[in-house]
C-alpha positions in Angstrom: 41.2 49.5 -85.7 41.4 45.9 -84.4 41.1 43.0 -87.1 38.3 40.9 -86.0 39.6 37.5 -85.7 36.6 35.1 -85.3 38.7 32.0 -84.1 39.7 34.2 -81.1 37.4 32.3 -78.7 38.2 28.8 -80.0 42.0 29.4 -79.7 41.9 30.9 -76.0 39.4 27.8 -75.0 42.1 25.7 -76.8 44.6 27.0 -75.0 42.7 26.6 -71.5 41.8 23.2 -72.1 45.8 22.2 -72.8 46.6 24.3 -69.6 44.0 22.2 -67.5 45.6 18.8 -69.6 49.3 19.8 -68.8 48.0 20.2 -64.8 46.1 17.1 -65.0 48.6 15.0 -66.3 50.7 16.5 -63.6 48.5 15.4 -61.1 48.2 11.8 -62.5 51.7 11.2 -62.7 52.0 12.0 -58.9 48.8 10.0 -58.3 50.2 7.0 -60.1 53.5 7.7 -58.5 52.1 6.8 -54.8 49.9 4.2 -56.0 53.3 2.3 -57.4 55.2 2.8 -54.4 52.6 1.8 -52.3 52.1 -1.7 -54.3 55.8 -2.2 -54.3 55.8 -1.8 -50.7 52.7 -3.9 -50.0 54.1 -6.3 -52.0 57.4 -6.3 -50.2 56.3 -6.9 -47.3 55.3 -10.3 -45.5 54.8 -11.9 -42.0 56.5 -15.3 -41.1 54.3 -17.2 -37.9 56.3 -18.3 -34.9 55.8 -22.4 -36.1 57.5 -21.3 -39.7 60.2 -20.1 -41.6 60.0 -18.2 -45.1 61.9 -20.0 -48.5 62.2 -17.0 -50.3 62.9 -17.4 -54.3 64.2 -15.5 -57.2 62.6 -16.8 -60.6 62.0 -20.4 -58.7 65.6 -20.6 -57.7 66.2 -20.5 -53.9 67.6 -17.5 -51.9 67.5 -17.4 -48.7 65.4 -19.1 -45.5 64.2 -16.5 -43.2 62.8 -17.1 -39.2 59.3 -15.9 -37.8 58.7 -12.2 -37.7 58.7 -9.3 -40.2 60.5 -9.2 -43.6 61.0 -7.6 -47.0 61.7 -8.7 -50.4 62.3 -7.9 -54.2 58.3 -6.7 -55.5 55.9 -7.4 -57.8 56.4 -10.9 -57.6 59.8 -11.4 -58.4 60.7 -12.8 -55.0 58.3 -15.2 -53.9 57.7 -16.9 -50.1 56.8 -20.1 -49.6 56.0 -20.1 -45.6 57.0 -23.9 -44.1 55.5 -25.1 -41.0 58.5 -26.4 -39.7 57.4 -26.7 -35.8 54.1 -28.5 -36.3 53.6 -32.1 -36.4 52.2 -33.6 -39.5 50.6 -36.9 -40.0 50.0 -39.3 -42.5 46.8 -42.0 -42.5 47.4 -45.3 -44.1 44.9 -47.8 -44.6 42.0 -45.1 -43.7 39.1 -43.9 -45.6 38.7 -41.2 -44.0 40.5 -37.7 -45.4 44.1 -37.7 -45.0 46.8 -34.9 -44.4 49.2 -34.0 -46.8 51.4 -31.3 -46.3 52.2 -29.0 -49.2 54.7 -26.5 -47.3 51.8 -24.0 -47.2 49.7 -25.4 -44.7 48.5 -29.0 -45.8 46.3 -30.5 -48.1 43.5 -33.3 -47.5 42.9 -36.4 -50.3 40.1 -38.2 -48.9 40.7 -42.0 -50.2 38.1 -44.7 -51.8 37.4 -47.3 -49.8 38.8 -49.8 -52.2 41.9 -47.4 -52.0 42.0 -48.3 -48.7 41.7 -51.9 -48.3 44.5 -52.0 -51.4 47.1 -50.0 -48.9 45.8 -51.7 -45.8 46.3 -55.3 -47.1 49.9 -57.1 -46.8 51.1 -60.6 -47.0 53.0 -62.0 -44.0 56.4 -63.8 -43.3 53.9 -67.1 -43.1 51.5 -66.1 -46.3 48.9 -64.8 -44.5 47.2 -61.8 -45.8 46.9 -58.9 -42.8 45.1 -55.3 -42.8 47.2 -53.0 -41.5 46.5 -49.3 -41.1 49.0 -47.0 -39.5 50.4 -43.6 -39.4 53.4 -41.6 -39.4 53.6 -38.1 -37.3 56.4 -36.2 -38.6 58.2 -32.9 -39.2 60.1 -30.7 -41.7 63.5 -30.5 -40.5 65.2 -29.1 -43.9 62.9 -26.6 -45.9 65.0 -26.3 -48.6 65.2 -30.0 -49.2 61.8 -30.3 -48.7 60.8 -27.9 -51.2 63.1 -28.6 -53.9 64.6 -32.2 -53.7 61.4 -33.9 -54.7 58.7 -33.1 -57.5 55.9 -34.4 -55.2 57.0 -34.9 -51.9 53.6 -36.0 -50.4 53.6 -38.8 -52.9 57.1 -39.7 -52.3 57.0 -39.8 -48.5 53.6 -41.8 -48.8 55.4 -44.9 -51.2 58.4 -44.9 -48.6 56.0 -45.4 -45.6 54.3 -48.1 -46.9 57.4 -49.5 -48.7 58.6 -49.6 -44.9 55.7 -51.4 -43.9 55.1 -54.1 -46.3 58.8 -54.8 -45.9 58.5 -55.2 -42.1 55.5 -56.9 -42.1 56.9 -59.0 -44.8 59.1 -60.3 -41.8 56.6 -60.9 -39.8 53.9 -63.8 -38.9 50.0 -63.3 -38.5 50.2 -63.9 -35.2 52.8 -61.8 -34.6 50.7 -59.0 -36.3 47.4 -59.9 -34.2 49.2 -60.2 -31.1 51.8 -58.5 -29.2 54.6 -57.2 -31.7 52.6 -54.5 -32.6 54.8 -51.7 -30.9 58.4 -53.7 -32.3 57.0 -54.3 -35.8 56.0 -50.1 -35.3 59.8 -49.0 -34.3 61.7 -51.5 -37.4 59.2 -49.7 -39.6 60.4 -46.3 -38.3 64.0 -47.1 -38.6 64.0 -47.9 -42.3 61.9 -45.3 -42.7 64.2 -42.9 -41.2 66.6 -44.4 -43.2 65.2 -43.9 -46.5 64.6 -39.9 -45.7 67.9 -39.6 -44.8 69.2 -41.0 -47.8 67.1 -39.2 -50.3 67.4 -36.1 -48.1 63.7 -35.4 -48.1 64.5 -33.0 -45.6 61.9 -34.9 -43.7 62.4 -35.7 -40.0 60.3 -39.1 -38.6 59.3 -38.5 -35.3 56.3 -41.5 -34.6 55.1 -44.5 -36.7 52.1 -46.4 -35.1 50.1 -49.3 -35.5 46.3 -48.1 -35.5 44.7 -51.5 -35.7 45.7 -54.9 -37.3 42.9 -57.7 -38.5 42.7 -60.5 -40.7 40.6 -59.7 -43.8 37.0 -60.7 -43.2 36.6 -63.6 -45.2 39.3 -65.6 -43.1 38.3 -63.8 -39.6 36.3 -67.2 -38.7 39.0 -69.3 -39.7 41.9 -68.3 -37.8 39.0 -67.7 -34.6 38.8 -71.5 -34.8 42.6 -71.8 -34.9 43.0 -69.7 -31.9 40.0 -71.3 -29.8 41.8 -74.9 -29.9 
């Protein structure tokens, strides 16, 4: 005769329940399995546009500078891509309140300036102490990625003191009617040539393409005055 063993049931349902665990945790693993794998390949993966290259970087170090098309790298973050726009044109507004482009090697970025910002950068004294208002812009394009990305700290910034550092110094040279009247285009290309010069010593990676005179006026105040002058 059988010993009746009232814990049968509990020990059997036990012992289905671990069964169904052990298979579950089987399943599980696998399903977490494919989800990794497929996050390390998503995250491998990345597209370079036809106007770009890729900087690709270990821990913020630089590895490697990759053309347009399809690529792979380390996952999970430990590469990263910084995509360059390398064929476009870029342009920076001086002397203009309305928003101006600043490129950040991911695209570009817009800083729209005060008006009193403005009239600060556009005013400039001449060879003859006149005071001028000069607004102008520079077109330009990243020839050197890597020097681009890691020379500088802020590179906008950088690029935007040596423009106007060009300027002031050319203008500096120059008279108010000089300014006001044909040497717009001359006073243009000197300030390009230093300017190419000062890239190409800091190797900003920064190629100058176009520096032009937008417009050139007396401040208001004087306006009148130098009317008078001309109309004699």
């Amino acid at each position: 005769m059988s010993q009746f063993d009232p814990f049968r049931e509990s020990r059997e349902s036990l012992s289905e329940v671990q069964a169904w665990m052990k298979h579950q945790r089987g399943q599980v693993f696998a399903i977490a399995v494919v989800l990794v794998g497929a996050l390390a390949l998503f995250t491998s993966f990345f597209q370079i546009d036809a106007d770009q290259v890729g900087v690709v970087m270990l821990f913020g170090r630089y590895v490697d500078t990759v053309e347009p098309g399809a690529h792979f790298k380390m996952p999970f973050g430990i590469d990263e891509v910084v995509k360059v726009p390398v064929a476009r044109q870029l342009k920076m507004v001086f002397g203009a309140t309305k928003e101006t482009a600043m490129v950040d090697g991911q695209g570009g970025r817009r800083r729209r300036y005060s008006k009193r910002e403005a009239e600060e950068e556009r005013r400039m004294l001449t060879g003859d102490l006149n005071v001028a208002m000069v607004g102008w812009t520079v077109q330009y394009k990243i020839a050197d990625p890597k020097k681009f990305l890691f020379n500088f700290r802020d590179i906008d910034s950088t690029l935007r003191l040596m423009s106007e550092a060009a300027m002031r110094e050319v203008v500096g040279d120059q008279t108010i009617d000089d300014l006001l009247t044909g040497g717009r285009e001359r006073i243009a290309d000197q300030a390009k040539g230093l300017l190419v010069a000062m890239n190409q010593h800091y190797e900003t990676g920064i190629a100058i393409e176009h520096v032009k005179l937008q417009d050139v006026n007396a401040p208001d105040p004087v306006r009148p005055a130098l009317r008078e002058v001309e109309d004699r």
